[in-house]
Every structure is written in C-alpha cells, then in structure tokens.
MIKOL-863518 format. One record per residue (C-alpha): residue number from 1; x, y, z. Coordinates in nm, 2 decimals, decimal comma. Layout:
N
<NUM <X Y Z>>,
...
! end
This chain:
326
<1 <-0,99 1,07 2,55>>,
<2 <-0,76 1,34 2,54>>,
<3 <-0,55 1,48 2,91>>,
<4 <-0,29 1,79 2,85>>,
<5 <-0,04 1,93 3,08>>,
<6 <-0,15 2,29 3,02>>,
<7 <-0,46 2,26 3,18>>,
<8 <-0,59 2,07 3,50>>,
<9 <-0,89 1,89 3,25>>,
<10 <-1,00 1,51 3,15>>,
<11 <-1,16 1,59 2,81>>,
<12 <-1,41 1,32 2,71>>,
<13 <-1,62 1,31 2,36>>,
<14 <-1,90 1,09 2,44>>,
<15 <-2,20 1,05 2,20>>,
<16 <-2,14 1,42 2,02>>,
<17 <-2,10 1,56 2,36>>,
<18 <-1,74 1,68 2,52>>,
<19 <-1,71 1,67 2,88>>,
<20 <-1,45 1,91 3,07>>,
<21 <-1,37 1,74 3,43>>,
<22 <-1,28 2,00 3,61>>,
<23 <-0,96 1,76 3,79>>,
<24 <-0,84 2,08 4,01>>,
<25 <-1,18 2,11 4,21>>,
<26 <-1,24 1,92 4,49>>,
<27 <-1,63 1,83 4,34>>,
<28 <-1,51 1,76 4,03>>,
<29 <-1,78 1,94 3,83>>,
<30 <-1,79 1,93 3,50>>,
<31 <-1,91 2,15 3,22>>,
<32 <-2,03 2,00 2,85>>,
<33 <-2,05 2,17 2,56>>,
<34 <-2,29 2,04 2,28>>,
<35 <-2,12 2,00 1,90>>,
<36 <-1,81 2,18 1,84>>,
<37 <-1,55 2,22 2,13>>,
<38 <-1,45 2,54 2,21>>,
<39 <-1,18 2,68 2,04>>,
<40 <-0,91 2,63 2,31>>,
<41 <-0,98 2,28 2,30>>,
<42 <-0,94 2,25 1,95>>,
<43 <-0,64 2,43 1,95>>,
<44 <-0,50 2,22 2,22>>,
<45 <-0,61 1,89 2,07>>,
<46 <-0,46 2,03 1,73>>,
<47 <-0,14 2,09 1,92>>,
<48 <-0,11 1,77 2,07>>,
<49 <-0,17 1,59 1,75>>,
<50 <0,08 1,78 1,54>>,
<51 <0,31 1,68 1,87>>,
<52 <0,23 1,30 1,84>>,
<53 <0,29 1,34 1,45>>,
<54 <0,63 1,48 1,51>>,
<55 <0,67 1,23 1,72>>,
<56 <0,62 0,91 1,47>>,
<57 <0,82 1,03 1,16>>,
<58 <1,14 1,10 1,49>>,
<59 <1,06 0,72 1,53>>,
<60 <1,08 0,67 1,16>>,
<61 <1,41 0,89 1,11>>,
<62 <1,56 0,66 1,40>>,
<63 <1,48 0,33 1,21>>,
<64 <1,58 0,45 0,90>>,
<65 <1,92 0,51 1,04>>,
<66 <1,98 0,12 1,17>>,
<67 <1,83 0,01 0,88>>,
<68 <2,09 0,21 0,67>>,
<69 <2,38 0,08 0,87>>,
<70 <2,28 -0,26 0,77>>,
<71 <2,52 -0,46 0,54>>,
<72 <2,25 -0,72 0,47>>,
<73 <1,86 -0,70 0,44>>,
<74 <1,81 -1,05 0,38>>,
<75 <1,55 -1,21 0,62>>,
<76 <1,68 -1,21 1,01>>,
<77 <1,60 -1,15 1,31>>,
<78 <1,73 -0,78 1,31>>,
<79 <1,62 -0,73 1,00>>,
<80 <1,23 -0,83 1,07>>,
<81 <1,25 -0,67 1,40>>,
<82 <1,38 -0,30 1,24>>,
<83 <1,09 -0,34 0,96>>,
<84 <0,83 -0,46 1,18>>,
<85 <0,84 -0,16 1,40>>,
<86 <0,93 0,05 1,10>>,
<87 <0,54 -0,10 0,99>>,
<88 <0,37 -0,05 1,34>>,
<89 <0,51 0,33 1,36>>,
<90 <0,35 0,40 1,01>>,
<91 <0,03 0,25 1,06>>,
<92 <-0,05 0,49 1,35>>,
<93 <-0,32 0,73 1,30>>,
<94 <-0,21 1,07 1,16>>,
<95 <-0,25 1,32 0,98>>,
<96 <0,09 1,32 0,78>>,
<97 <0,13 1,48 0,49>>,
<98 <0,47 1,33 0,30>>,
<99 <0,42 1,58 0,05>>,
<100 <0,44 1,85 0,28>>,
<101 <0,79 1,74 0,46>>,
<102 <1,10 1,98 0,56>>,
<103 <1,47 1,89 0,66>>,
<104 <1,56 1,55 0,78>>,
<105 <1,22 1,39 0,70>>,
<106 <1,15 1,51 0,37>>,
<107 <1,57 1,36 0,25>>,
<108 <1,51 1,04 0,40>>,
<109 <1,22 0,93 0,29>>,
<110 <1,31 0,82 -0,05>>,
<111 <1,61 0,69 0,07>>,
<112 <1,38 0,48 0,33>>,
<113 <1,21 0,33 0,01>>,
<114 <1,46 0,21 -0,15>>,
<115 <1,56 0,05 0,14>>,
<116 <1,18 -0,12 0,20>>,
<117 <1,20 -0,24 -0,18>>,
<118 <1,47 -0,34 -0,18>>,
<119 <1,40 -0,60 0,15>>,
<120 <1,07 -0,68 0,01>>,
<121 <1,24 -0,81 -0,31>>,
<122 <1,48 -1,03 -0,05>>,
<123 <1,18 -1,13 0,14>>,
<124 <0,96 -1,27 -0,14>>,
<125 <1,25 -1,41 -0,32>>,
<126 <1,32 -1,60 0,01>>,
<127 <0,96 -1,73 0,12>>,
<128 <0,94 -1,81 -0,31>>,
<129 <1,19 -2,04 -0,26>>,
<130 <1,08 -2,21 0,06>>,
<131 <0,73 -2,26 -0,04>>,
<132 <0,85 -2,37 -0,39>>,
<133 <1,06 -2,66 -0,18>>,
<134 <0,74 -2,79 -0,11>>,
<135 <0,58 -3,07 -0,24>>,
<136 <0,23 -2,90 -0,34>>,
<137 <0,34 -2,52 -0,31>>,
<138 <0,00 -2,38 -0,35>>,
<139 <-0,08 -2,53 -0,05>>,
<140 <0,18 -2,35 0,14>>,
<141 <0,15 -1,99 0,07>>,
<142 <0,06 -1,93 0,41>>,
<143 <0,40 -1,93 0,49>>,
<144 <0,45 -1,59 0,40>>,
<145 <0,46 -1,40 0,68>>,
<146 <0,19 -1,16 0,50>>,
<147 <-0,02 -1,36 0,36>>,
<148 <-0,32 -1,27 0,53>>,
<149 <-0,28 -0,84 0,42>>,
<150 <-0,25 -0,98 0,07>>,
<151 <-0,59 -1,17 0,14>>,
<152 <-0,74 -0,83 0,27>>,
<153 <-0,58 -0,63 -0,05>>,
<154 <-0,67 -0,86 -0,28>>,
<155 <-1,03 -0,85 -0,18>>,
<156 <-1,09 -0,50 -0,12>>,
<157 <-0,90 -0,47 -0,48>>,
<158 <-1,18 -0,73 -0,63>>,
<159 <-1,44 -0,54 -0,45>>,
<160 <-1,40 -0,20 -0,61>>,
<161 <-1,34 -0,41 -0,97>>,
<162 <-1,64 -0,59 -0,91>>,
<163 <-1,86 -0,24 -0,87>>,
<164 <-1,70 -0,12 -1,21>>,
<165 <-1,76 -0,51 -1,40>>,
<166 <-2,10 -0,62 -1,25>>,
<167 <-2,23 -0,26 -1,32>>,
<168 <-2,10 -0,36 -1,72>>,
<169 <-2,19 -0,72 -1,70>>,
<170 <-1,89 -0,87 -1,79>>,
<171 <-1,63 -1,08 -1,65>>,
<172 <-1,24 -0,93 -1,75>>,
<173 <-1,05 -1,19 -1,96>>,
<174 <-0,73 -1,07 -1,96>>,
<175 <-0,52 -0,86 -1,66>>,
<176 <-0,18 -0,74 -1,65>>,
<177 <-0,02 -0,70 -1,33>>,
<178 <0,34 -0,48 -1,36>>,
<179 <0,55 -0,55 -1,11>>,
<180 <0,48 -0,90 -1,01>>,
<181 <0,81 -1,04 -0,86>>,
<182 <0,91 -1,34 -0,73>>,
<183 <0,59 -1,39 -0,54>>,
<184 <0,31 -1,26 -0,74>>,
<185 <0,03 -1,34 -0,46>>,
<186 <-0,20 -1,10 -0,59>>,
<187 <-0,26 -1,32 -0,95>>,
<188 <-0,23 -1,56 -0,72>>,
<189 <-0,51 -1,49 -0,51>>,
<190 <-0,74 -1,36 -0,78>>,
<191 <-0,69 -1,66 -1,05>>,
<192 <-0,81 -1,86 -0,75>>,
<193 <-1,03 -1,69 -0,52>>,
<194 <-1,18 -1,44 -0,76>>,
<195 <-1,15 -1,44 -1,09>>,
<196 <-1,15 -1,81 -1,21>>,
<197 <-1,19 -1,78 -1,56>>,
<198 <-0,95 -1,50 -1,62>>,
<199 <-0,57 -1,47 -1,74>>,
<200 <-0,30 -1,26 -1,59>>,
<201 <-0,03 -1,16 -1,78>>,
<202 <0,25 -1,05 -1,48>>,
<203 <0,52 -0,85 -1,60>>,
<204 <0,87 -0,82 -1,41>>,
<205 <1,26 -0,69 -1,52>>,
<206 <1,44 -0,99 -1,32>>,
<207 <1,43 -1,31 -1,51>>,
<208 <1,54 -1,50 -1,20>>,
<209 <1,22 -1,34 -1,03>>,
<210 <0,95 -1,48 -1,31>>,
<211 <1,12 -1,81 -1,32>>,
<212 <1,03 -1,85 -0,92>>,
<213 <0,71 -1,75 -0,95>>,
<214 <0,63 -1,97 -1,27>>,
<215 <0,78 -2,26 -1,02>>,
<216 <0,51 -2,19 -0,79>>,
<217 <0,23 -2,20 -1,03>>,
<218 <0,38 -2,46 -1,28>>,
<219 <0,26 -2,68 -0,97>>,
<220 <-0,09 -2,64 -1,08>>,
<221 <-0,19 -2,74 -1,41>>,
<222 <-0,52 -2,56 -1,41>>,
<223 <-0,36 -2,21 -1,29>>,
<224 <-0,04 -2,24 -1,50>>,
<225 <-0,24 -2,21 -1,80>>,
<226 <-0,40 -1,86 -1,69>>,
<227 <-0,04 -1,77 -1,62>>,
<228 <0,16 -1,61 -1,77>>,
<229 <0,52 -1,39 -1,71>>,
<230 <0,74 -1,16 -1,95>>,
<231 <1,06 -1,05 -1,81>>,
<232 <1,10 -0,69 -1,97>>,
<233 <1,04 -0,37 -1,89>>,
<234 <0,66 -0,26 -1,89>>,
<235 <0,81 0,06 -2,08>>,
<236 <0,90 -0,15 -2,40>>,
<237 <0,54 -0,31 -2,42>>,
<238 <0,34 -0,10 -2,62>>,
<239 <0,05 -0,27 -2,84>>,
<240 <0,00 -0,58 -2,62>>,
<241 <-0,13 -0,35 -2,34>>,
<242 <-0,41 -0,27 -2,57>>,
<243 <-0,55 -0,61 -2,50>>,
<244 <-0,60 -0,61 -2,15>>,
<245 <-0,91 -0,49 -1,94>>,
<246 <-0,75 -0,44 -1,61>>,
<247 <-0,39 -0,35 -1,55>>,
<248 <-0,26 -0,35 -1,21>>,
<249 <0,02 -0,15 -1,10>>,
<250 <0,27 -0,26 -0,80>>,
<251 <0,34 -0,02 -0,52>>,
<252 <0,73 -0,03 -0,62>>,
<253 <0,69 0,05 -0,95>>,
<254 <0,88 0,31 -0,98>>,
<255 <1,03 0,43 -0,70>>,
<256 <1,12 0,75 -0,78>>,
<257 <0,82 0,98 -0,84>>,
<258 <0,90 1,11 -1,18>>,
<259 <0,98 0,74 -1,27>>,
<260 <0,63 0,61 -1,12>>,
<261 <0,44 0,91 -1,28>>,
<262 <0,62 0,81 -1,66>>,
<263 <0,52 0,47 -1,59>>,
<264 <0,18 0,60 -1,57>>,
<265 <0,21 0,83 -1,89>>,
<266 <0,31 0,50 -2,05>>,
<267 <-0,02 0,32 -1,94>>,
<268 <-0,21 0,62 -2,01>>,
<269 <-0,09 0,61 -2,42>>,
<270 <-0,10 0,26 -2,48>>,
<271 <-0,37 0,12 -2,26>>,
<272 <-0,76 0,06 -2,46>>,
<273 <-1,03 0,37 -2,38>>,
<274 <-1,22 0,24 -2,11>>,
<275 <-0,98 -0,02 -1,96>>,
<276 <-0,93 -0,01 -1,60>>,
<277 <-0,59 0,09 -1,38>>,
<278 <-0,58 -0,02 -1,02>>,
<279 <-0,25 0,13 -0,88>>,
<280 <-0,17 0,06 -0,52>>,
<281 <-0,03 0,39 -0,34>>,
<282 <0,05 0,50 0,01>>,
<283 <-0,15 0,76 0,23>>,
<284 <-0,04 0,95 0,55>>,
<285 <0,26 0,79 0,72>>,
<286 <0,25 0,45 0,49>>,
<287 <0,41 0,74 0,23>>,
<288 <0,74 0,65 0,42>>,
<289 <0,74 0,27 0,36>>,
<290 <0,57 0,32 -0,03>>,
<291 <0,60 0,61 -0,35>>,
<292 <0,28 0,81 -0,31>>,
<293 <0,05 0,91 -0,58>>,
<294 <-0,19 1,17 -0,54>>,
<295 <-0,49 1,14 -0,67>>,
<296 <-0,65 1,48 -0,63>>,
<297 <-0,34 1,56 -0,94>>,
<298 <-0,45 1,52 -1,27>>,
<299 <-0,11 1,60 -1,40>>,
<300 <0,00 1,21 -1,20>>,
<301 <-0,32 1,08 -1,36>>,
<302 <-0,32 1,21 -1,68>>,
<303 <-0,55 1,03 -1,96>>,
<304 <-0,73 0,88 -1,68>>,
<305 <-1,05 0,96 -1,48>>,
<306 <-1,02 0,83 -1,11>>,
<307 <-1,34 0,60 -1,00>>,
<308 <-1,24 0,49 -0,65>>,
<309 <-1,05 0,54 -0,33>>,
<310 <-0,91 0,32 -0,06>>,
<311 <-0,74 0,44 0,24>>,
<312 <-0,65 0,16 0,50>>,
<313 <-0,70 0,19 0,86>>,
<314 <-0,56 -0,17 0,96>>,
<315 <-0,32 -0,42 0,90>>,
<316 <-0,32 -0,35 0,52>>,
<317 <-0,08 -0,08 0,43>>,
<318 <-0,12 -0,01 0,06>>,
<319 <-0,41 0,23 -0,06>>,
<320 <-0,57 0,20 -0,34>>,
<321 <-0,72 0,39 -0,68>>,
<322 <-0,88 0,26 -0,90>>,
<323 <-0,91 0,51 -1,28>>,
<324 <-1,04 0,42 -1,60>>,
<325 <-0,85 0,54 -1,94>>,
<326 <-1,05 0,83 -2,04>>,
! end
C-alpha cells in the first residue's frame, strides 16, 4: 500500500488490480486500472522509492560515523546496539545499487567494512572462547548470537551443492573453506549436519584464530579427524587446491575489491576443471556491511562459469554464487 502527499489517493494493488481511492471526494469513488498502473503512478511510486532508498544509506552514513568514533569494537552494549541497527537498516528492501554510489556514500562504504570485519573477527574470537570454556563445546554453539543465520546459510549453501553433486552422483571428499576464523561454524555445520563423511580443510592467516577453532572441535574425536586448519595465506597454496572438490570462499576475504577479485584469479589458476567455488557476496544494501562481487562480470569471475544465485530476503545477510572452474 502506497499514500503520497502530492496527490489526495490510497493506492492499493490487490490481486493484479490497483485501486485509486479517490480520499478528496465525499463518496469516496474509486477507479481501478487492470495490469500496469498508469504512468503517474509509477513515476510517483518510483519517486518515493528512490526517496526511502536515500533515506536508508543517510541511516547508514549516520552509524558509520559512531561506529568510527569508537575506540573499541569488542563486544558491548554500544557496540551490539550500533551494529544491530546498522543490520536492520541494510536488510530493508531496496533497490540499492553500491556500485552505482556518489559522494559521502560511495567514500564510506569501504571504510564501513573494514570496520564490520574487523568487529566480526572480535565477536567470534569472543563467543570462541566462551563456548570453548565449556565442558562439551559442541553442545554450546548456540551461544552465538547468530547461530541460527549460519543454520539458514549453511543449508541454502548445501542445497545449491546438493543440485550440482546429486545430479553427478557423488558425495565431495575434500572442501576447503578460506577464511575460516576463529569460529568456523560453517565446517562446523556441514561436517555434522550435512556432509558426514567429508573433510574440510579451513584456511586462516591468524594462528591464534585456527588454534581456537581446533579447541572447539578437538572436543570431538569423530569431527577432529575431518578437521583440519593451515594458518597461511590462501595466496601461497598453490598445488594442494588442486585436491579439493568444493572451495568455499568467506565474505571478508578480501576486503578490498581488487584484493577479493586476485583472490579469485588465484582460485581460478590453481583450482581442478570442474571443481566447485561457492563465494558468499552481498546484494543491494547488505553491499555496505560486505565486499560485493558481481556476478553478471566475467572479468570478477574469470576461469569460472556461474551455476547459481542466492539473494536473501530475511534474516540471512550473505548472498550466494555458486561457479564451477571452467
């Protein structure tokens, strides 16, 4: 239901139908117009949504300048608060474009994902140790405040894999996931929920990251032997990413778009023809909170042929693509 200022109308679209209530007569007649609206309501509509667009990335702007002024972005109340309705503001419905942004917008926006990786590392660094305090810390995951989007990821992830695998008969033996942290839920959540038989090889640059995460699974004997973690840089590894049949690259690797876009080159050389890339992304106004790849660009997706799409419309904020090496 759309109401404007500029004209005395309730505009309803029920059941393919829009109906113009006439709100300045006394009868209240209305008019409605089968199929496409007429072209003054489209242009009005158009108008308002470009003003509610303008509207969320001002919000945005605004929480990316008290989150700058922060001296810590460890876990707190402030802290959750600022990102919380930094998260709620980019989930709205919009047409935003990040790749189209001018002025203000377009300079803070990488600045604003630096800042959301670097309190995501903080965040899963902190929840890694609390549930690694715990006496069975498998058993405690749910502690994380996001648990259940990594639930909802991880299965729509598994979904489009399952497509590509069941359609090849085969279960994948060995996964790489790059970028895996101190809290690698997503091996997690697959080794267990999903893929039972499978390895995963996660890759991460901070030592003190991998040796959190191996706490949590070392708790397990049955999972710590289908885990596995190398602290180095995915851009050193060369021939053992040959050997896997599914890589899976983190939203924040590669934060800079040139940097995320090598990473990908990288992949692209030393990955096996016909091995599978799932790379989680950003679409519309998530672009603020993660790197964007597009991937209507063959030059970010060279050596690969894209197979599937996800675009989120809830609580999960990552898209999705999922590309085999050509």
């Amino acid at each position: 239901m759309l109401s404007t200022a500029c004209y005395p109308y309730l505009m309803l679209l029920l059941k393919g139908k829009w109906y113009i209530l006439h709100l300045c007569e006394k009868d209240h007649t209305h008019k409605t117009y089968k199929g496409r609206a007429p072209s003054w309501i489209l242009e009005t509509t158009s108008s308002t949504m470009a003003g509610q667009e303008e509207l969320v990335i001002r919000k945005i702007c605004e929480i990316y300048y008290q989150l700058s002024k922060l001296q810590d972005l460890n876990p707190s109340k402030q802290v959750d608060s600022l990102f919380n309705q930094l998260v709620l503001t980019c989930k709205q419905p919009s047409n935003i474009d990040v790749a189209n942004l001018r002025g203000e917008a377009q300079e803070i926006r990488p600045k604003l994902i630096k800042l959301c990786g670097t309190a995501e590392g903080l965040l899963e660094s902190h929840f890694s140790t609390l549930i690694g305090s715990q006496n069975d810390p498998l058993r405690h995951l749910r502690l994380f405040p996001y648990y259940s989007n990594y639930l909802k990821l991880t299965k729509i992830e598994f979904n489009m894999l399952r497509e590509i695998y069941d359609e090849k008969q085969v279960v994948p033996k060995q996964v790489a996931f790059v970028g895996s942290g101190p809290l690698p839920l997503t091996s997690i959540i697959l080794a267990t929920n999903h893929l039972k038989a499978t390895c995963f090889h996660n890759y991460d640059m901070d030592a003190s990251a991998n040796a959190k995460a191996l706490k949590l699974v070392s708790s397990d004997p049955g999972l710590s032997k289908r885990m596995f973690f190398h602290t180095t840089n995915i851009m050193n590894v060369s021939s053992a990413l040959s050997e896997y049949e599914i890589v899976i690259l983190a939203a924040l690797v590669g934060m800079e778009h040139t940097e995320k876009v090598n990473v990908i080159k990288h992949l692209a050389k030393h990955m096996a023809p016909g091995a599978i890339l799932l790379l989680r992304s950003a679409h519309g106004a998530r672009g603020f909170l993660y790197p964007v790849i597009d991937p209507r660009n063959d030059l970010q997706l060279q050596g690969f042929r894209v197979l599937s799409i996800f675009h989120p419309t809830d609580d999960v904020i990552n898209s999705v693509v999922v590309a085999v090496k050509a």
